[in-house]
Residue frames as qw, qx, qy, qz and C-alpha x, y, z in Angstrom:
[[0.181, 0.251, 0.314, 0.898, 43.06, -71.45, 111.14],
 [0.221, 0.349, 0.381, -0.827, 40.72, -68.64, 112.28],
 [0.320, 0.657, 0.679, 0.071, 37.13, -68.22, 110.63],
 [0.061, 0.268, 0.342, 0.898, 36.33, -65.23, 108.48],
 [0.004, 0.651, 0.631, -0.422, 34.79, -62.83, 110.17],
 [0.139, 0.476, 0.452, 0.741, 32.45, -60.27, 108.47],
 [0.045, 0.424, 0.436, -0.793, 30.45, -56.91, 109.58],
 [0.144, 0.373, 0.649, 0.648, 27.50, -56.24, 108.35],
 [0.029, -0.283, -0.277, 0.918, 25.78, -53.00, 108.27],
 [0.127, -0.438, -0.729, -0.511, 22.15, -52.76, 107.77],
 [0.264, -0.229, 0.058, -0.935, 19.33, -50.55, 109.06],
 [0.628, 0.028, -0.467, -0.622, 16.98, -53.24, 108.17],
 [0.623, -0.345, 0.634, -0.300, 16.33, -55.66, 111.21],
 [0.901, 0.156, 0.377, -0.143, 14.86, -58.24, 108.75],
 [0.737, 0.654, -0.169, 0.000, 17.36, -57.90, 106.24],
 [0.074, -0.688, 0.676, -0.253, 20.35, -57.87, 108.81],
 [0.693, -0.212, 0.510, -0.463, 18.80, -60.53, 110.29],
 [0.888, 0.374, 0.233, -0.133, 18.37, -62.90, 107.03],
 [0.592, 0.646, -0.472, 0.091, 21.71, -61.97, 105.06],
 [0.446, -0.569, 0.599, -0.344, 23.23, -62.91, 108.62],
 [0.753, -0.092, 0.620, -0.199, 22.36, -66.11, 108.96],
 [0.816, 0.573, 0.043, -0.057, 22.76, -66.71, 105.13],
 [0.455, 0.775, -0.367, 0.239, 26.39, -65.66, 105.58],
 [0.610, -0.459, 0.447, -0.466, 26.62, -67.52, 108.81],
 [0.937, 0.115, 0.322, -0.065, 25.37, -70.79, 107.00],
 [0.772, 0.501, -0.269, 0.286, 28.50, -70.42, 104.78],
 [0.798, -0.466, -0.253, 0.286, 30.82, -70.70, 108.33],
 [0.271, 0.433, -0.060, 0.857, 31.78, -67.08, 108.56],
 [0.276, -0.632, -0.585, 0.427, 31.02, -65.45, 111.94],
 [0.182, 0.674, 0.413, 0.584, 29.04, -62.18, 111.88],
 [0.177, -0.455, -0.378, 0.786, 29.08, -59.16, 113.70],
 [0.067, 0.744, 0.489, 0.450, 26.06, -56.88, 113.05],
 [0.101, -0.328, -0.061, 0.937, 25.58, -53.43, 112.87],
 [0.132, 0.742, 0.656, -0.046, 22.42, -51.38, 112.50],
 [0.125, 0.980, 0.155, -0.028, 23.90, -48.44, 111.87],
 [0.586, 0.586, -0.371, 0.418, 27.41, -46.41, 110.88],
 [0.282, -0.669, 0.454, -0.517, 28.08, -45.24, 114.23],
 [0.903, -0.219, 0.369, -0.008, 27.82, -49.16, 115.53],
 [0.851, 0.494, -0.065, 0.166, 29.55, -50.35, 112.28],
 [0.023, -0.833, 0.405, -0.377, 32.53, -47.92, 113.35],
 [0.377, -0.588, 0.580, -0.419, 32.97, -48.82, 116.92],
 [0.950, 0.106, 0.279, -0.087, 32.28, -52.61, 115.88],
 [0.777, 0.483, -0.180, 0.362, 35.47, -52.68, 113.34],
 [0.022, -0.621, 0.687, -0.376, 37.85, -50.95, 115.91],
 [0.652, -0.379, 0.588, -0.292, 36.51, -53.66, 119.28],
 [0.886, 0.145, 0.392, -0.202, 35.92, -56.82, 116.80],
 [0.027, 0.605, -0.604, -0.518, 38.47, -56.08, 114.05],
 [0.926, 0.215, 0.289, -0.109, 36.44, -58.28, 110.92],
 [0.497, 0.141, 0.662, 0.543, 38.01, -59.59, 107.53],
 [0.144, 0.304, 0.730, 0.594, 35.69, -58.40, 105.63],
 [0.318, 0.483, 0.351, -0.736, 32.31, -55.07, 105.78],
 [0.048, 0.592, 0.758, 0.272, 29.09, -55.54, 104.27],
 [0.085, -0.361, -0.543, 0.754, 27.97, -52.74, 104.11],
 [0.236, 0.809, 0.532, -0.089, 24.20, -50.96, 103.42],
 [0.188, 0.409, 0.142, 0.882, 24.18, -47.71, 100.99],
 [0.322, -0.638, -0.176, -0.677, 20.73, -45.89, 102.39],
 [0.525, -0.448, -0.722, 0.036, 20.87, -45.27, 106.01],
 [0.350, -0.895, -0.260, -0.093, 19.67, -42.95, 108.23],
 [0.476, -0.771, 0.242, 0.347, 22.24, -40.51, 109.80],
 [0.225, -0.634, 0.638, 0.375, 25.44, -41.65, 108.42],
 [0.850, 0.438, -0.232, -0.180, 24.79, -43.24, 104.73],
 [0.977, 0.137, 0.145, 0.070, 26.82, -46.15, 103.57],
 [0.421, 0.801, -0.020, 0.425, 29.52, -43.40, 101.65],
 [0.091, -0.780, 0.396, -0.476, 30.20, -41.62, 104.70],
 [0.893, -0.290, 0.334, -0.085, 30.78, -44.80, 106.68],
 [0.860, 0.244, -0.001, 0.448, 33.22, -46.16, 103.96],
 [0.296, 0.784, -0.262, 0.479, 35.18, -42.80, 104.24],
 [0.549, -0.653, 0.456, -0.255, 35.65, -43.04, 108.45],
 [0.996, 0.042, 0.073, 0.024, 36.62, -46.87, 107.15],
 [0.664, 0.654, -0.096, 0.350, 39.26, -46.17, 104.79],
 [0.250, 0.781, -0.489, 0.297, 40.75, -43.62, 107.04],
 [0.638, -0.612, 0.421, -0.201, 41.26, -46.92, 109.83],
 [0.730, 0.046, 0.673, 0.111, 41.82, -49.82, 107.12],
 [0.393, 0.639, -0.167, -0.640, 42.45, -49.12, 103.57],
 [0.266, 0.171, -0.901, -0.296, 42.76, -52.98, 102.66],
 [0.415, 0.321, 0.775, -0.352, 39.48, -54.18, 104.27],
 [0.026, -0.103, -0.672, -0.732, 37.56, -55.50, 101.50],
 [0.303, 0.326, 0.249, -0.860, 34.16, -53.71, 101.45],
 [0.155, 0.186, 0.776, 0.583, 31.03, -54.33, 100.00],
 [0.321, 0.043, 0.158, -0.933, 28.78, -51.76, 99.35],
 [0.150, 0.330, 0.931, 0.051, 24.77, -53.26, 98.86],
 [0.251, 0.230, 0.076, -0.937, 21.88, -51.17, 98.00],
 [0.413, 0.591, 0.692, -0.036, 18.07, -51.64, 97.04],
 [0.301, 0.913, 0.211, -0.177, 18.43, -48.64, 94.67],
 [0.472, -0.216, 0.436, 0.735, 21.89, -49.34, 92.35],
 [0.480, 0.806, 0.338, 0.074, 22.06, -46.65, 89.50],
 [0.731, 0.183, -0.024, 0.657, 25.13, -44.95, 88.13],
 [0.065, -0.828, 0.137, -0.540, 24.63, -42.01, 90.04],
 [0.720, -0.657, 0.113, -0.190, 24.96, -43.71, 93.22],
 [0.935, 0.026, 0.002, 0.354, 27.98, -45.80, 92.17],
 [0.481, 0.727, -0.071, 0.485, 30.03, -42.53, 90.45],
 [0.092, -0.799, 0.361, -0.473, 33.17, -41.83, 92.19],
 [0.693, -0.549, 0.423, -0.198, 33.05, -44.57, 95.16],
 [0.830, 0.231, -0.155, 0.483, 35.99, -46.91, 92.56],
 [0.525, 0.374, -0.583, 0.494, 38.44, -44.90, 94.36],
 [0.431, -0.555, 0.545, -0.458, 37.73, -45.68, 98.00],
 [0.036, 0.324, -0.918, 0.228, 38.70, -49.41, 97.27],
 [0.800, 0.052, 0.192, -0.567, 34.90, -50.99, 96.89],
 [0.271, -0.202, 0.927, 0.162, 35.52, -55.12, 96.29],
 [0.018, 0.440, 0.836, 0.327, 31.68, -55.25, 95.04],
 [0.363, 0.142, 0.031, -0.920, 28.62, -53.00, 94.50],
 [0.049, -0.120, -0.977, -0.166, 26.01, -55.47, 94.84],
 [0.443, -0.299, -0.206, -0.820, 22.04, -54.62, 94.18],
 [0.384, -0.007, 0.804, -0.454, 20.07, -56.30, 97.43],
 [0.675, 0.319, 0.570, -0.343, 17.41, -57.45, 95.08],
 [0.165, 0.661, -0.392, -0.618, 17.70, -58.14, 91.61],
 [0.871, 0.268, 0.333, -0.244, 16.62, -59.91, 88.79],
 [0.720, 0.602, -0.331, 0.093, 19.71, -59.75, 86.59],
 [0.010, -0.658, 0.621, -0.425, 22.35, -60.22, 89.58],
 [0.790, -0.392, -0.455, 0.122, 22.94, -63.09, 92.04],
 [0.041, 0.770, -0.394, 0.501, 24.16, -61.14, 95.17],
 [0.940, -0.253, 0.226, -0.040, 24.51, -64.18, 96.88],
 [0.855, 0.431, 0.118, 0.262, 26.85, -65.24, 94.57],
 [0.108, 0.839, -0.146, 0.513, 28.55, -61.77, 94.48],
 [0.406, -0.736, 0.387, -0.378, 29.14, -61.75, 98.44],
 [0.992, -0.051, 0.113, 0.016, 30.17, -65.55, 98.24],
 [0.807, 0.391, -0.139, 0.421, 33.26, -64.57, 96.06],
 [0.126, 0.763, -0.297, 0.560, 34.16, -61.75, 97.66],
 [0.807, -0.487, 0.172, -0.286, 34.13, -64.06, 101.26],
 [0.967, 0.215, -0.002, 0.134, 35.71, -66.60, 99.32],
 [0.504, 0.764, -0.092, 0.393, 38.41, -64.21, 98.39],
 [0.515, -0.699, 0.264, -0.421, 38.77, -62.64, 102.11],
 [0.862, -0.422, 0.267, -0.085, 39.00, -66.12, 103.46],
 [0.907, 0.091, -0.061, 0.406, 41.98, -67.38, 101.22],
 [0.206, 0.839, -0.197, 0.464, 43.94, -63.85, 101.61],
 [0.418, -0.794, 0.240, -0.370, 43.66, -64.68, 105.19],
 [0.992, 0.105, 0.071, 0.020, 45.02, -68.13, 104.50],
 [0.731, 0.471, -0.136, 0.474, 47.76, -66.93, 103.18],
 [0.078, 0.795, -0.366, 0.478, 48.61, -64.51, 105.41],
 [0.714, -0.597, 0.285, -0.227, 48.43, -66.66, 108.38],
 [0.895, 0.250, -0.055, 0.365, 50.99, -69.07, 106.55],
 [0.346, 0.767, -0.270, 0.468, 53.46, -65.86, 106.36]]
């Protein structure tokens, strides 16, 4: 059976760098991306399972990156992250098909946890499809 592969999209070197290897250590292969415009051209060449992806980033936010998604994949489950969740930022992005909205830091949240299930989830879907 193939591994679950994920894209993640982060600005942040150190934060790309750390969730990586955190999502790595649970035997999912990553493909980073520092920006939308990589993130893009990284889901056509690498085709994951599954996009992590940052809200704030430079150029192309997190928003407009899920829209260019959608129109290539409209079943890749997505997860959006952000250091700055608040129901303004959330309002509206339930209908482009979000699997989680997960705060990067957070004292009432495990987003570990959060990005675990939604892997989890990913990895039997593909299970199931490779059976078919």
């Amino acid at each position: 059976m193939a591994k679950l592969r994920v894209l993640l999209v982060d600005d942040e070197p150190d934060f790309l760098e750390i969730m990586g290897s955190r999502i790595g250590s649970w035997g999912i292969d990553v493909i980073k991306a520092a920006d939308g415009l990589e993130a893009l051209d990284k889901l056509k060449l690498e085709k994951p399972d599954v996009v992590v992806l940052d809200y704030m980033m430079p150029g192309m936010d997190g928003l407009a990156v899920l829209k260019k998604i959608r129109k290539v994949d409209m079943k890749i489950p997505v997860a959006i992250l952000t250091a700055y969740p608040n129901s303004n930022s959330i309002k509206g992005t339930e209908k482009m098909g979000i699997s989680a909205y997960i705060p990067k830091l957070s004292a009432h949240t495990d987003s570990q946890f959060a990005l675990k299930s939604i892997m989890d989830e990913a990895a039997r879907r593909l299970k199931k499809d490779a059976l078919k």
